[in-house]
TORKOLTI-273657 format. One record per residue (C-alpha): residue number from 1; chain; x negated, y, z. Coordinates in pm, whole numbers, plus 50000, padded with zeros to 5 digits. Layout:
N
    k  c      x      y      z
  NUM  A      X      Y      Z
...
END
This chain:
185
    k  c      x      y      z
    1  A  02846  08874  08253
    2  A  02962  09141  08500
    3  A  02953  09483  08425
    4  A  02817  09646  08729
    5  A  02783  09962  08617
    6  A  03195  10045  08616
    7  A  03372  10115  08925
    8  A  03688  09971  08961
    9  A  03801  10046  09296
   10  A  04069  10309  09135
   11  A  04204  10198  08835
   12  A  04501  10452  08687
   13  A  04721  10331  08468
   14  A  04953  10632  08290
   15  A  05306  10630  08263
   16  A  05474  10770  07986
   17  A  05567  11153  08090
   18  A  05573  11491  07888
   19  A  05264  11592  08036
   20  A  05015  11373  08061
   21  A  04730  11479  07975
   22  A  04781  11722  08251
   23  A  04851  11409  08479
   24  A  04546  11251  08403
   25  A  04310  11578  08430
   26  A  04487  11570  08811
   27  A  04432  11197  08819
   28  A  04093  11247  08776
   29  A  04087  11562  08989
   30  A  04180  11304  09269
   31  A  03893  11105  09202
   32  A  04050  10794  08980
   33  A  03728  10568  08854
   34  A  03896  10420  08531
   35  A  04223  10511  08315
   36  A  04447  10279  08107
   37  A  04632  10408  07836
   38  A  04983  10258  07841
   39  A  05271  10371  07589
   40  A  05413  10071  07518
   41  A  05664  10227  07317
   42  A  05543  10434  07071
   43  A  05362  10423  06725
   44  A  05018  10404  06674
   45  A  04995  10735  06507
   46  A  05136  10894  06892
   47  A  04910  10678  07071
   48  A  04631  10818  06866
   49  A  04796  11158  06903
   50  A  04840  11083  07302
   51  A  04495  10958  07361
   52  A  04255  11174  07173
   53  A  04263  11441  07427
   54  A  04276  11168  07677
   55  A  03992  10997  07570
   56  A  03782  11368  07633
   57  A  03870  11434  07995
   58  A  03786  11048  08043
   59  A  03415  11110  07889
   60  A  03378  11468  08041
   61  A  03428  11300  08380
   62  A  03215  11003  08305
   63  A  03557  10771  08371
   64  A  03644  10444  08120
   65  A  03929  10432  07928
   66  A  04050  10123  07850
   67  A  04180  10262  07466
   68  A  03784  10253  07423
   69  A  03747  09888  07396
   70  A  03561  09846  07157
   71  A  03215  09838  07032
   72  A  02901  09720  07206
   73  A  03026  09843  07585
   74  A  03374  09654  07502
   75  A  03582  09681  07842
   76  A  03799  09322  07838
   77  A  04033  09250  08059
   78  A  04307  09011  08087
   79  A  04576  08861  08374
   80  A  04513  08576  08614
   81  A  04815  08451  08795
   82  A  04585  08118  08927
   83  A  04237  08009  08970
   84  A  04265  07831  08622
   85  A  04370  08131  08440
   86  A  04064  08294  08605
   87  A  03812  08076  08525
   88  A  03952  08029  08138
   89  A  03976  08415  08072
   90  A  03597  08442  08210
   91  A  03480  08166  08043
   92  A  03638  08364  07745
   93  A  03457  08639  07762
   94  A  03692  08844  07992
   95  A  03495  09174  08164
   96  A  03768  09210  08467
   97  A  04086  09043  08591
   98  A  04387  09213  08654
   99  A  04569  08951  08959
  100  A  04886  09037  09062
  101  A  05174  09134  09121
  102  A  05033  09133  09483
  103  A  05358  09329  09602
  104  A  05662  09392  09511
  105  A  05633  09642  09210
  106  A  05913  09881  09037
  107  A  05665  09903  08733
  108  A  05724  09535  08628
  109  A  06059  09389  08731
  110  A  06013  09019  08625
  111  A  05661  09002  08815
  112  A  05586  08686  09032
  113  A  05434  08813  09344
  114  A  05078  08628  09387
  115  A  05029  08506  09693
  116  A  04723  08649  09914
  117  A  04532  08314  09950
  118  A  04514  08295  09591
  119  A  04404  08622  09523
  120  A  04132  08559  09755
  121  A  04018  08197  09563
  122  A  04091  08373  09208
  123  A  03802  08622  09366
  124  A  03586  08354  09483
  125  A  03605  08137  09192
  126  A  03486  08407  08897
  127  A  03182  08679  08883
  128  A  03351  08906  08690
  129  A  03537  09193  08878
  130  A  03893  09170  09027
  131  A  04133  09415  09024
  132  A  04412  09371  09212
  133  A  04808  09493  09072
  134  A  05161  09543  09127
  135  A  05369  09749  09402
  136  A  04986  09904  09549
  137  A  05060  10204  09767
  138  A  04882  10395  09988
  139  A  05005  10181  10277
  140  A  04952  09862  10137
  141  A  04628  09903  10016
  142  A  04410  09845  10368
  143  A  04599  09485  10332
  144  A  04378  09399  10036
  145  A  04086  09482  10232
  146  A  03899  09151  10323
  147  A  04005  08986  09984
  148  A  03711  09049  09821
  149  A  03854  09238  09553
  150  A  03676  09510  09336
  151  A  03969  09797  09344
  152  A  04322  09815  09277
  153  A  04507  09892  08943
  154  A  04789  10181  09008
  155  A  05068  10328  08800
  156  A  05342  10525  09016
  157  A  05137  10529  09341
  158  A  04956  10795  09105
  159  A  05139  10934  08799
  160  A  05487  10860  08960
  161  A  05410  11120  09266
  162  A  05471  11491  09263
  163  A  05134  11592  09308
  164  A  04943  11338  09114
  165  A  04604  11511  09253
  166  A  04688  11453  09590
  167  A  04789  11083  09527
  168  A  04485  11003  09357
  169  A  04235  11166  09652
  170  A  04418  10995  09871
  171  A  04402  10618  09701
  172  A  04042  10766  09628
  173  A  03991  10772  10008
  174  A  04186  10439  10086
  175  A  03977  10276  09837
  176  A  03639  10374  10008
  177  A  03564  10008  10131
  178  A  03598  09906  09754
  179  A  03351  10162  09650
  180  A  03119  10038  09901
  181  A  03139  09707  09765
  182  A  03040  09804  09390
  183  A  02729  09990  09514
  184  A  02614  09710  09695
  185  A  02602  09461  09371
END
């Protein structure tokens, strides 16, 4: 079932930095719609430590956090490199699809770059929402336009930019069409 209510058109995902929870108030300054959590190195009791404070800008601005998945309003999402993948992870109870790498990406080295055309079948075949990821830049993102895609998932396009407010307006901006699309479901 899709979740209508969430807007996915600007989906943050943190980097590791000394000051992130600053990052992410900015992030959200900017006008992110959703926030991943991702320390991949570190211990649970950091993560905990990290996201706590996190998790309170991310429910004073009405924004999900994907550390918040569970419960009731569980947030599930998982990768789809092909229409099969797609179709499985739905039929498994997946709430959103993460497709990519759609460009080339710094963030993920090994990444396979997913063609357009099957971005575009991956978002025709499934009702859940579609988030497109990997190498997504201000530039690049008007290419993703006609896809059919619910938003785009970003890591250094925001928190790898000097002024992580002014990189998330402006993806906020770039992702208007997106936004459009969620309102109209």
């Amino acid at each position: 079932m899709q979740n209508t209510s969430i807007n996915y058109s600007l989906y943050a995902i943190t980097a590791p930095a000394a000051n992130l929870t600053t990052q992410v108030q900015q992030a959200i300054d900017g006008g992110i719609t959703m926030l991943q959590i991702r320390e991949k190195n570190c211990t649970t009791k950091r993560l905990i430590e990290l996201a706590y404070p996190i998790l309170n800008l991310c429910r004073n601005a009405g924004i999900p956090c994907i550390i918040e998945i569970l419960g009731d309003k569980a947030i599930i999402g998982t990768s789809a490199h092909n229409v099969a993948e797609a179709v499985a992870a739905e039929k498994a109870g997946a709430t959103y699809l993460g497709c990519g790498a759609v460009f080339h990406t710094s963030t993920k080295h090994d990444a396979t770059l997913l063609p357009y055309a099957v971005l575009c079948d991956i978002r025709k075949a499934v009702c859940i929402p579609v988030v497109a990821i990997g190498g997504i830049t201000a530039h690049n993102i008007p290419q993703l336009y006609s896809s059919g895609i619910d938003g785009v998932a970003v890591v250094s396009a925001v928190f790898g930019q000097p002024d992580v407010t002014r990189a998330a307006r402006e993806l906020h901006e770039l992702t208007n069409p997106f936004q459009k699309k969620e309102q109209r479901l």
